[in-house]
C-alpha positions as CSV (number, residue, x, y, z in Angstrom):
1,X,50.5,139.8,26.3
2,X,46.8,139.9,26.1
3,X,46.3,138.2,30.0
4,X,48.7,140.9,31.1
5,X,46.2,142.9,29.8
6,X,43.4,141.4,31.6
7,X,45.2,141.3,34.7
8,X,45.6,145.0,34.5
9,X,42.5,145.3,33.5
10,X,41.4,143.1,36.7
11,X,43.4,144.9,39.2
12,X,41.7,148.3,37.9
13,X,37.8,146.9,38.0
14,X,38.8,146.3,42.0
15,X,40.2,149.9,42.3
16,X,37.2,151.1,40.4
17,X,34.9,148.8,42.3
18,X,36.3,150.2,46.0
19,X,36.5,154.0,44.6
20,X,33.0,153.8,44.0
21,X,32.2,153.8,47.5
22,X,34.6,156.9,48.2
23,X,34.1,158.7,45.0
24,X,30.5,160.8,44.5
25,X,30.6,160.4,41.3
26,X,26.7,159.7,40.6
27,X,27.3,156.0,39.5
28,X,29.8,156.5,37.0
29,X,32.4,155.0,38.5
30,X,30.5,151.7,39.2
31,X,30.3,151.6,35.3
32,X,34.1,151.9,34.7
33,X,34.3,149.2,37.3
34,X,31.9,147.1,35.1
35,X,33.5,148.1,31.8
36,X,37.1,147.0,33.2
37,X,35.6,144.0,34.7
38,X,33.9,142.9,31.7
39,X,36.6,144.2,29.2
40,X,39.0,142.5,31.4
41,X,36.7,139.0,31.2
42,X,36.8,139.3,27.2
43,X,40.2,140.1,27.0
44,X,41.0,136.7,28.9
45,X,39.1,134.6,27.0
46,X,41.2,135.6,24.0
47,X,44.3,134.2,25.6
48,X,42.8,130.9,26.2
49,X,39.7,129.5,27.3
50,X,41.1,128.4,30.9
51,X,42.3,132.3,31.7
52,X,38.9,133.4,30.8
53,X,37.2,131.0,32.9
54,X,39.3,131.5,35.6
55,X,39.0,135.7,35.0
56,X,35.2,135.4,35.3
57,X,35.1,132.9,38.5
58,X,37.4,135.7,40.3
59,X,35.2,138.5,39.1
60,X,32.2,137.2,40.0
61,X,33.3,135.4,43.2
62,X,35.0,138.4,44.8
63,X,32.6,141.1,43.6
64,X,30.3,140.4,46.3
65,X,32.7,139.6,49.0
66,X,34.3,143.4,48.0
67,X,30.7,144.9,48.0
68,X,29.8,143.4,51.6
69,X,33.2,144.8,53.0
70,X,33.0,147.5,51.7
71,X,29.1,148.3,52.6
72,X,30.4,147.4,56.1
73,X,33.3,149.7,56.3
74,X,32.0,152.8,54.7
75,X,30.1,153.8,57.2
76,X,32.9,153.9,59.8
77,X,35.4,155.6,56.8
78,X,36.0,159.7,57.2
79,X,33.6,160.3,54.0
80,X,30.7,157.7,55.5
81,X,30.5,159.7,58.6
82,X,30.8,163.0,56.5
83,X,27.7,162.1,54.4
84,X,25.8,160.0,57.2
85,X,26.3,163.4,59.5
86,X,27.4,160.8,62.3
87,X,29.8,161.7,65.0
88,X,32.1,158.8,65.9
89,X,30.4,156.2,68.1
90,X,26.8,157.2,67.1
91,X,26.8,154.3,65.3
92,X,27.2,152.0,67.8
93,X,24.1,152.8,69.9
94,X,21.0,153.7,68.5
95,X,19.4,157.2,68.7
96,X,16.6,157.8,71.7
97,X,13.7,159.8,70.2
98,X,13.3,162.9,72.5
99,X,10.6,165.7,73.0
100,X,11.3,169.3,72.4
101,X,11.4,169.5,76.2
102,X,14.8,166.9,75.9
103,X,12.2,164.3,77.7
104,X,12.4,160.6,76.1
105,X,9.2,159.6,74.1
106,X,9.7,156.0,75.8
107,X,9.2,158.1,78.8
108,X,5.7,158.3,78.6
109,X,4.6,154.7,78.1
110,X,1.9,154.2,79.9
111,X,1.0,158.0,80.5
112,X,-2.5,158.7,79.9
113,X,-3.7,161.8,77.6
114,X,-6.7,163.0,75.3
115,X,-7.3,162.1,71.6
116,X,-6.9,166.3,70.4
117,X,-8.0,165.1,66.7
118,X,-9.5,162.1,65.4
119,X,-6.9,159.3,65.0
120,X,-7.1,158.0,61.7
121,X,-4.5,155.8,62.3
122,X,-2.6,159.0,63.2
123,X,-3.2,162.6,64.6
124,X,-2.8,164.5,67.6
125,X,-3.1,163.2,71.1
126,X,-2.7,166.0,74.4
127,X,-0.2,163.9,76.8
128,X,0.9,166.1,80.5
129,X,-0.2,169.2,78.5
130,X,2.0,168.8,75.5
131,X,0.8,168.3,72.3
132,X,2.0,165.1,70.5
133,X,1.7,163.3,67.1
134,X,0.3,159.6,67.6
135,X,-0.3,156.9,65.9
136,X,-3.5,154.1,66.8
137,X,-2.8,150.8,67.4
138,X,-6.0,149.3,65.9
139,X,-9.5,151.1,65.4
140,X,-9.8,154.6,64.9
141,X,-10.1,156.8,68.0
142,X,-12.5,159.6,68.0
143,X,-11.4,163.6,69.5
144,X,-11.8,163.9,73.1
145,X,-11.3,160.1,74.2
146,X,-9.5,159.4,76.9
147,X,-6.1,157.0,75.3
148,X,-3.2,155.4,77.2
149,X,0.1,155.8,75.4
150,X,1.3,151.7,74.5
151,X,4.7,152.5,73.0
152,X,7.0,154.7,71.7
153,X,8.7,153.2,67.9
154,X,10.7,154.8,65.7
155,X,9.7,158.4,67.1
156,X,5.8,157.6,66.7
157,X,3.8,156.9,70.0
158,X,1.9,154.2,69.8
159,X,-1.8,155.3,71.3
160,X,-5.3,152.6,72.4
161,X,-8.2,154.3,73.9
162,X,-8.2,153.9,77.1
163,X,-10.0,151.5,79.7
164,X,-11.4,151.7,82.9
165,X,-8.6,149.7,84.2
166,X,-6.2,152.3,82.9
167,X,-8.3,155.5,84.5
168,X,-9.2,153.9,88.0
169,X,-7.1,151.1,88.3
170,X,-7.3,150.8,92.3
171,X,-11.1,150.8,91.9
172,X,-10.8,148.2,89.0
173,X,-8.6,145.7,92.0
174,X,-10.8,146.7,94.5
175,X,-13.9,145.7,92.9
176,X,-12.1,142.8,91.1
177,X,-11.1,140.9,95.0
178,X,-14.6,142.3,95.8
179,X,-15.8,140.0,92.9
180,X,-13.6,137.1,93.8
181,X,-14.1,137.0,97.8
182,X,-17.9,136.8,96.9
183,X,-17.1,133.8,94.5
184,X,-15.4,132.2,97.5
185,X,-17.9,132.6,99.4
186,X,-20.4,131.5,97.0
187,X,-18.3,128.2,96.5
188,X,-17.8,127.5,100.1
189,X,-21.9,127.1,100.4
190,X,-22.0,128.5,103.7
191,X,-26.0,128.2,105.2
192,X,-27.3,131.8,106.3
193,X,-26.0,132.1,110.4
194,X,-29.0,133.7,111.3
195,X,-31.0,130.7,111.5
């Protein structure tokens, strides 16, 4: 009689253990589970030493099997998406982080802009005339320097003061094969043709 007991006992801490997960109950019904679980573990052990070993090895083998199923289920359940505020699919691809205007932040990698406030790592930065939050990737940038935006992550963009390279870049090539036909030329140790 007593391992019917403990098998009833069992069957409940399972019940008790999924409910949790569909049940806002604040915690308390992860205790029961625990209660019935352990009551049902003790309850075993009085029937023989085997059935309590046995009792235990199922509770705490399939306790975190039932946990990870159920952690990857309850999200796609009617009360997940209730609580998560998800509508069906959304959580299959993940969410692009957009301007007010509807424009993608990722959109503007690579756009340059103006440091509005100091960036300490983060503050304001003016990108196409809109006023963004931004975040430094390194040293601090000081108000009115010109920055490059380097990424956009997890709604932040990423900001680094910007180079020359980045403000002229078709004076930065022209000077740079300017730079490197002269270094040919230098190499090829051509004697002045005037002579």
């Amino acid at each position: 009689m007593p391992l019917t007991y403990s098998l009833a006992l069992l069957a409940l801490f399972f019940v008790l253990l999924v409910g949790e997960f569909f049940i806002p109950s604040a915690g308390m019904v992860g205790v029961a589970a625990a209660i019935a679980g352990t009551t049902s573990i003790v309850i075993a052990f009085t029937h023989s030493a085997t059935a309590g070993f046995a009792v235990t090895t199922t509770v705490m083998g399939s306790t975190p099997l039932v946990l990870y199923l159920m952690i990857r289920f309850w999200p796609h359940s009617p009360i997940g998406k209730l609580i998560l505020n998800r509508r069906p699919g959304q959580l299959d691809e993940p969410t692009e982080s957009r301007l007010r205007s509807g424009e993608k932040r990722k959109d503007l990698v690579g756009h340059l802009g103006v440091a509005k406030t100091n960036l300490l790592p983060s503050g304001l930065v003016v990108i196409d005339g809109k006023r963004l939050d931004a975040v430094s990737d390194g040293s601090p940038i000081d108000a009115g320097t010109p920055i490059v935006v380097i990424s956009a992550v997890a709604g932040k963009l990423r900001v680094r003061a910007a180079e020359r390279s980045d403000i002229e870049p078709e004076q930065v090539e022209v000077e740079r094969r300017t730079d490197a036909i002269e270094a040919t030329l230098e190499s090829l140790d051509l004697e002045d043709l005037d002579d």
